[in-house]
Phi, psi and omega in degrees: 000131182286167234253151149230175198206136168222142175242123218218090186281177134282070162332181127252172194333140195280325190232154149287165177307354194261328194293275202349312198284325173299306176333284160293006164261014175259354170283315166319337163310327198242313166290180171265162177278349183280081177205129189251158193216126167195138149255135169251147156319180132228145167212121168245144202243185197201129183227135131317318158235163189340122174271118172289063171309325187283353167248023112304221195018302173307291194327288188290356167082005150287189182221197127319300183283137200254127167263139192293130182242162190269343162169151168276132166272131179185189184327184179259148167282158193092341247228150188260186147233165147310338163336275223279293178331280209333304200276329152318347178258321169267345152315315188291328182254024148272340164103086147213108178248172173068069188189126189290155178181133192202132194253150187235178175212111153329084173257144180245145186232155190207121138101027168187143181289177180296317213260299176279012166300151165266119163263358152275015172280313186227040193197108158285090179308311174317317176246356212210140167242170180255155227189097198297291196253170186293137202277049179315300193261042174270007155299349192257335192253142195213122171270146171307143186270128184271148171254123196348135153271147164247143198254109157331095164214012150278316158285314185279318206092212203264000139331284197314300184315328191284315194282298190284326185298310202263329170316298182288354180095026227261317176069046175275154177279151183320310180306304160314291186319310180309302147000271184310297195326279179324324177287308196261018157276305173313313198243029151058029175222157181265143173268139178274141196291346164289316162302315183314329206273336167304271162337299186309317173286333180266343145327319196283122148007308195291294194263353197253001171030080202275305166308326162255085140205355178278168181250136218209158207213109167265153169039036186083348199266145183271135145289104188293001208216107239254161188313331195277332185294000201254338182294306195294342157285004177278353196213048171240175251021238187255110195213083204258356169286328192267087153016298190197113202228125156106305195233040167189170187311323182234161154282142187272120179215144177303151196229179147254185191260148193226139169295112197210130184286124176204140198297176185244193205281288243226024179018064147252167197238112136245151155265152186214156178257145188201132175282094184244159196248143171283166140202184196239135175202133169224140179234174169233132162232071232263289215303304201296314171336300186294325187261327183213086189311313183295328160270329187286325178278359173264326175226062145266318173318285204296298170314338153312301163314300238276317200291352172292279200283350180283314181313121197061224204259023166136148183201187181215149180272123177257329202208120147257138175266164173213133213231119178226154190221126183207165185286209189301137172275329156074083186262128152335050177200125177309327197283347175254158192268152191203160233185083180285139176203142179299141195230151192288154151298357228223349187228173175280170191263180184292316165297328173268335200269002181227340155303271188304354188279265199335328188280304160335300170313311207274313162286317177283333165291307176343252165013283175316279188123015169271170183283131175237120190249022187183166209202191139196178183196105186249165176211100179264103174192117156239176212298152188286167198266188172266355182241054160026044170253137159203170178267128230144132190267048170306264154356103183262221154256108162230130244206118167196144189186179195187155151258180189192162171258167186195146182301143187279345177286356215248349195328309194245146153308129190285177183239127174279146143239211176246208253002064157282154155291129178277119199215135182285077225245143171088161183329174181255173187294154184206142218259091185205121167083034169297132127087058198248327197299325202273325171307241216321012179280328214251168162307122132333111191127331190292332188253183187274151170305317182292322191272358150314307188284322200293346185281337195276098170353158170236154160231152182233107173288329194275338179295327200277327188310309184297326159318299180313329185307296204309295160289356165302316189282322190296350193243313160341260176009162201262306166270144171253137194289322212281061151014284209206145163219158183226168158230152182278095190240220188277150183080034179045234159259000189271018193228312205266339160292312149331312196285296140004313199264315186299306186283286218270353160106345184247193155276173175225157160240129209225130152252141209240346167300309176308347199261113188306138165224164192247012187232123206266289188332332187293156170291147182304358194258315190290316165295327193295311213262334188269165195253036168339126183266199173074045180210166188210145163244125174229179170221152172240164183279156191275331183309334180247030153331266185326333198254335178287339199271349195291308218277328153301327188308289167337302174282018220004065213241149157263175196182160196211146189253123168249342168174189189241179150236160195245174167279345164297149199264038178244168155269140187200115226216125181272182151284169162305319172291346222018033171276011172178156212257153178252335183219157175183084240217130149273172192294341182268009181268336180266327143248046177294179170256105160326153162301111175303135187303132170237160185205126182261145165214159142230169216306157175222150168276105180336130178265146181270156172305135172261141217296187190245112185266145180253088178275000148282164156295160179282325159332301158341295202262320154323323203269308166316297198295334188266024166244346182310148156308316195299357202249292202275161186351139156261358234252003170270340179254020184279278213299014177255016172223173199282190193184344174219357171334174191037003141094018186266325178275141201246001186208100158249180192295341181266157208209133158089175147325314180261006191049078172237147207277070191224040158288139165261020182201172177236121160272163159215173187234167189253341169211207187285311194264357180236180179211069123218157198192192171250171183226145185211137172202165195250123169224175191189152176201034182299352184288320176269351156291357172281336184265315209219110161268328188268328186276000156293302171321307186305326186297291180296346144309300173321303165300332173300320165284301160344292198319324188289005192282348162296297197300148156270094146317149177302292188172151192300339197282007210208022155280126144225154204253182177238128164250128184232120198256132163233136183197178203250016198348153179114020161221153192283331196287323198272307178290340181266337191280336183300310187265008177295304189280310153346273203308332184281311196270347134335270166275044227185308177260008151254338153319310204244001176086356187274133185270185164199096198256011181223139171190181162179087290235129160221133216216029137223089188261059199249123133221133185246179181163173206235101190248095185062034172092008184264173166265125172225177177214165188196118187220159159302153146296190169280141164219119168255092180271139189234110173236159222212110181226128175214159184296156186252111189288331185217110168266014163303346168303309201304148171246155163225176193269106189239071224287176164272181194266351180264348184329134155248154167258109186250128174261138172236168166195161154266357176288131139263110189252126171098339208097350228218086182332142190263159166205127167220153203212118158278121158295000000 
């Protein structure tokens, strides 16, 4: 065995003095106050050959001499970090090759022990291990390796599926499970947990949108026409702007020709005219939010991009939006409204979820590098009932979308045949975001705590940017390479390979060795299933191998060819060892037709608004309102993201001379030298969905457009929206206000001629929990968020909302207080 050399340095502080004193006043909850805290960096670094410590030092701005510590935080053993790629890839083009490098964070603690640490305070059980002593050999250490499971289910039966659905987390339904049984009782074999887990994801509430697909009986009468049929009439007659509608990550709508800078044949940057088409796309990423804000609203973020750059047959993202909805903030300050109310343990609070969300969002576009230009920000919760329920957003929103261009040749996904390459574009897999599609199904309360945390994602911006080069450079090209693309979003690759086999008509054969991983250790159920982020799955003609791998080279970007496709209708997945296949599936078993969900509800009598008591002066209650969060500045949650990166926006959130933040759109231009482009703005009204569902749909609509009345738009017939339905469903009050609302905004947009050909539904919008014995619950209302895009004839046409510096705001009301008309004036 050759010699290796290891160097085990000393950064500097890990935190600012400012992160250090939070650190320690959330310890101050529990202590004594006589306590000290301090961090440091560490970098152990790994070599085959002889280590320059003294310009590694320089780099890392480290030293040798070590200070003693009470333990270290770092990778997980086994484990790659994002860290560690990264700062090894610029060691490398700095002239260090061959060589490892992976950063811990010292803590020395004074005046309390490891045992009374919060250590969820700074410590990701999921990516991080804990290290007593300094980790010297952790280049040296390998954990046993776990081995595939198989489901008893020859010996037990439809026990055994009941048994893996609540160990994994799985949220199958009685139908499913019935379901599963009939299939492996015909092929006389026990199902292995990659498939079960596999199945569970492509299924889940979350891709198979069961609740707008279901068939629905108001008052005993079947209903014809089911919620997605009711979406999908908004964009049937002569409607030759959409493109793509319905079937690909975004919606598509015809663009112009546009003057657009792009390498050439011979990678020189020419402008070239070219016909690009806009698309739309808005996600939620609400479960990961709720449990860990900062990575789940960051690659709420990241998943958005990716599904931007996954459409047809490769695009690009120009502008992202961002939406957050959360309860009471319960803020320190009298003067603001707040609601001490018992709250679960187990998810973040509405305060910390607006501390840590947005910057999470706000870092990864950073990063990424697109720019994010529109928003909303709501703060909801009323007070709880006698059957300990009330409407709120424990569960929150985070709301994230954008729009981008895309070549009209490029529009639709292409046609394969098979042995095309299959291929794994991004980052390696990581025992991370298990089982986040079947997670993110269900009520917050419903799953194991552990299997809560493991759905939530990590992101890498930098990883993904390189993906996007990539596909930026494979669509430049005169033929573009690229076939087909998917992005790996939930359920992993055991949801985005499948799906590839599914759109394009063949089977697939996966060697799962091939598929890079950063945890040696995971199981084949872990590699298939987990939901790393930053990856794409694509396929190519194999004659262009060589031009695809020159062009990841360029980028430094990774990628893995993991199998092909075939003519057989199967999935068909090797272990890494290849002793035994982990899926072996046909393709109508993963998507075959399931029992359609049916829903009963009947009629209710609308509750009306309760009158407005002014028990304050109107002056009071001004003050109130214009201190609410949903009312007041947002500009704290503008100004922590880019706002102009990529040199395209012609509209952002700030307005005027002094940049005060009151655009009601967002512009963008399609290229450098022209001005059109598109306008995008956002409306939501849940608060009047407790009372009214449908005229809360209507509002919000109404708003969206309202918002759009600066731009110059093309003509109202040529807006389409993004609908994003959030409700908490599974009560007749909660399933009727959903199709209350559907059904309102539906016909109200085929009224006014509006498609609405992108949208996307997360309808358990639940949280219970159980507090001194009591039951307790917190649900959304129906929330219908509307975002609103339509082409720009100029935008140089555009007004914005601005005031002058002498301006006054004269407020008049007719509440009479006192006997006596009020008249109050803001400066």
């Amino acid at each position: 065995m050759s010699k290796s050399f290891n160097l085990f340095l000393q950064g500097q502080s890990s935190f600012s003095s400012a992160q250090l004193s939070r650190l320690k006043a959330k310890l101050k909850k529990n202590l004594s106050s006589k306590i000290s805290l301090t961090a440091n960096d560490y970098f152990l670094i790994n070599s085959e050959k002889a280590l320059d410590a003294d310009k590694l030092k320089e780099v890392l701005h480290a030293e040798e001499t070590l200070k003693d510590c009470s333990f270290y935080i770092g990778a997980r053993l086994g484990t790659i970090s994002p860290w560690s790629s990264k700062a090894g890839d610029i060691l490398k083009n700095i002239g260090f090759d061959q060589l490892r490098i992976e950063k811990f964070v010292g803590f020395n603690l004074v005046g309390f022990e490891i045992d009374d640490f919060q250590l969820e305070a700074i410590f990701d059980p999921m990516t991080q291990s804990i290290f007593q002593k300094p980790p010297l050999e952790f280049f040296d250490s390998s954990l046993s390796s776990k081995d595939q499971r198989v489901i008893d289910f020859c010996n037990k039966g439809i026990d055994a599926l009941k048994t893996a659905n609540s160990e994994l987390g799985l949220a199958l339904s009685n139908d499913e499970i019935e379901y599963l049984d009939i299939f492996y009782s015909n092929e006389k074999r026990d199902p292995t947990e990659s498939e079960l887990m596999m199945f569970a994801q492509a299924n889940s509430e979350h891709c198979r949108h069961k609740i707008f697909n279901a068939d629905w009986s108001l008052d005993s009468n079947k209903v014809e026409s089911s919620l997605f049929d009711l979406i999908k009439k908004t964009s049937k007659g002569d409607k030759p702007h959409l493109i793509s509608a319905y079937k690909d990550n975004a919606a598509v709508i015809s663009g112009e020709v546009s003057n657009l800078l792009e390498q050439n044949s011979k990678d020189v940057y020419k402008f070239e005219s070219q016909l690009m088409n806009s698309l739309i796309k808005v996600e939620t990423h609400n479960h990961p939010t709720a449990i860990s804000p900062f990575p789940g609203a960051a690659t709420g973020s990241g998943g958005e991009i990716r599904d931007e750059g996954a459409t047809g047959s490769g695009a690009k993202p120009k502008t992202g939006l961002v939406g957050f909805n959360v309860s009471n903030l319960n803020l320190d300050d009298d003067n603001m409204p707040k609601q001490k109310a018992p709250f679960p343990d187990r998810i973040a609070s509405p305060k910390q979820i607006m501390i840590e969300g947005p910057i999470g969002a706000a870092a990864f576009n950073n990063e990424f590098g697109r720019p994010c230009t529109l928003g909303y920000f709501r703060v909801l919760q009323t007070k709880t009932n006698k059957e300990k329920s009330a409407y709120g957003y424990h569960k929150p929103i985070m709301l994230a979308g954008g729009i981008g261009q895309i070549k009209d040749a490029y529009s639709l996904k292409g046609s394969i045949d098979h042995n095309h390459l299959v291929i794994v574009l991004g980052g390696p897999s990581m025992l991370i975001g298990l089982g986040g599609g079947a997670a993110s199904s269900v009520s917050s309360g419903e799953s194991e705590e552990e299997l809560d945390f493991a759905s939530v994602q990590r992101g890498n911006a930098e990883m993904e940017r390189r993906c996007q080069e990539v596909i930026n450079t494979c669509i430049s090209k005169k033929e573009n390479i690229i076939k087909f693309i998917h992005d790996v979003g939930a359920g992993g690759l055991s949801n985005a390979i499948p799906e590839l086999a599914k759109d394009t008509g063949w089977g697939v054969d996966i060697d799962l060795g091939k598929v890079p991983v950063a945890d040696k250790n995971m199981t084949p159920m872990e590699i298939w299933c987990n939901e790393s982020q930053e990856r794409y799955v694509l396929a190519i003609h194999p004659d262009d191998q060589k031009i695809f791998e020159d062009i990841c080279s360029r980028e430094r970007c990774s990628y893995a060819i993991v199998g092909k496709t075939i003519e057989d209708q199967f999935v068909r997945v090797t272990s890494p060892d290849s002793s035994f296949m982990p899926v072996n599936v046909p393709l109508d078993m993963l998507f075959g037709d399931l029992p359609k969900t049916k829903i009963n509800v009947s009629s209710e009598n609308p509750k009306n608004f309760h009158n407005f008591e002014a028990k304050d002066s109107l002056e009071k209650n001004i003050l109130k309102v214009l201190r609410h969060p949903t009312v007041g500045s947002k500009q704290f949650l503008i100004t922590i993201g880019d706002r102009t990166v990529g040199g395209l926006i012609a509209r952002d959130q700030m307005v005027g001379k002094y940049q005060v933040p009151t655009s009601n759109y967002s512009m963008v231009n399609n290229s450098f030298t022209e001005y059109h482009g598109e306008a995008i703005s956002m409306g939501e009204k849940p608060s009047i969905a407790i009372s009214n569902p449908s005229a809360s749909m209507r509002m919000a609509l109404a708003e969206s457009i309202f918002n759009l009345m600066s731009a110059p738009i093309k003509s109202l017939d040529r807006v389409v929206l993004s609908a994003n339905w959030m409700a908490a469903c599974g009560s007749n009050k909660d399933d009727l206000a959903l199709r209350e609302g559907v059904e309102a905004l539906s016909k109200i947009c085929c009224e006014l001629d509006i498609s609405i050909p992108v949208g996307k539904d997360s309808l358990s919008m639940r949280s219970k929990w159980v507090e001194e014995g009591q039951n307790f619950e917190v649900k959304s209302p129906l929330t219908g968020v509307i975002s609103a895009m339509a082409p720009v004839i100029d935008t140089r046409l555009a007004i914005t909302t601005e005031l002058e510096s002498c301006s006054m705001i004269y407020i008049t009301s007719n509440l009479q207080i006192n006997k006596e008309w009020a008249a109050q004036s803001l400066q």
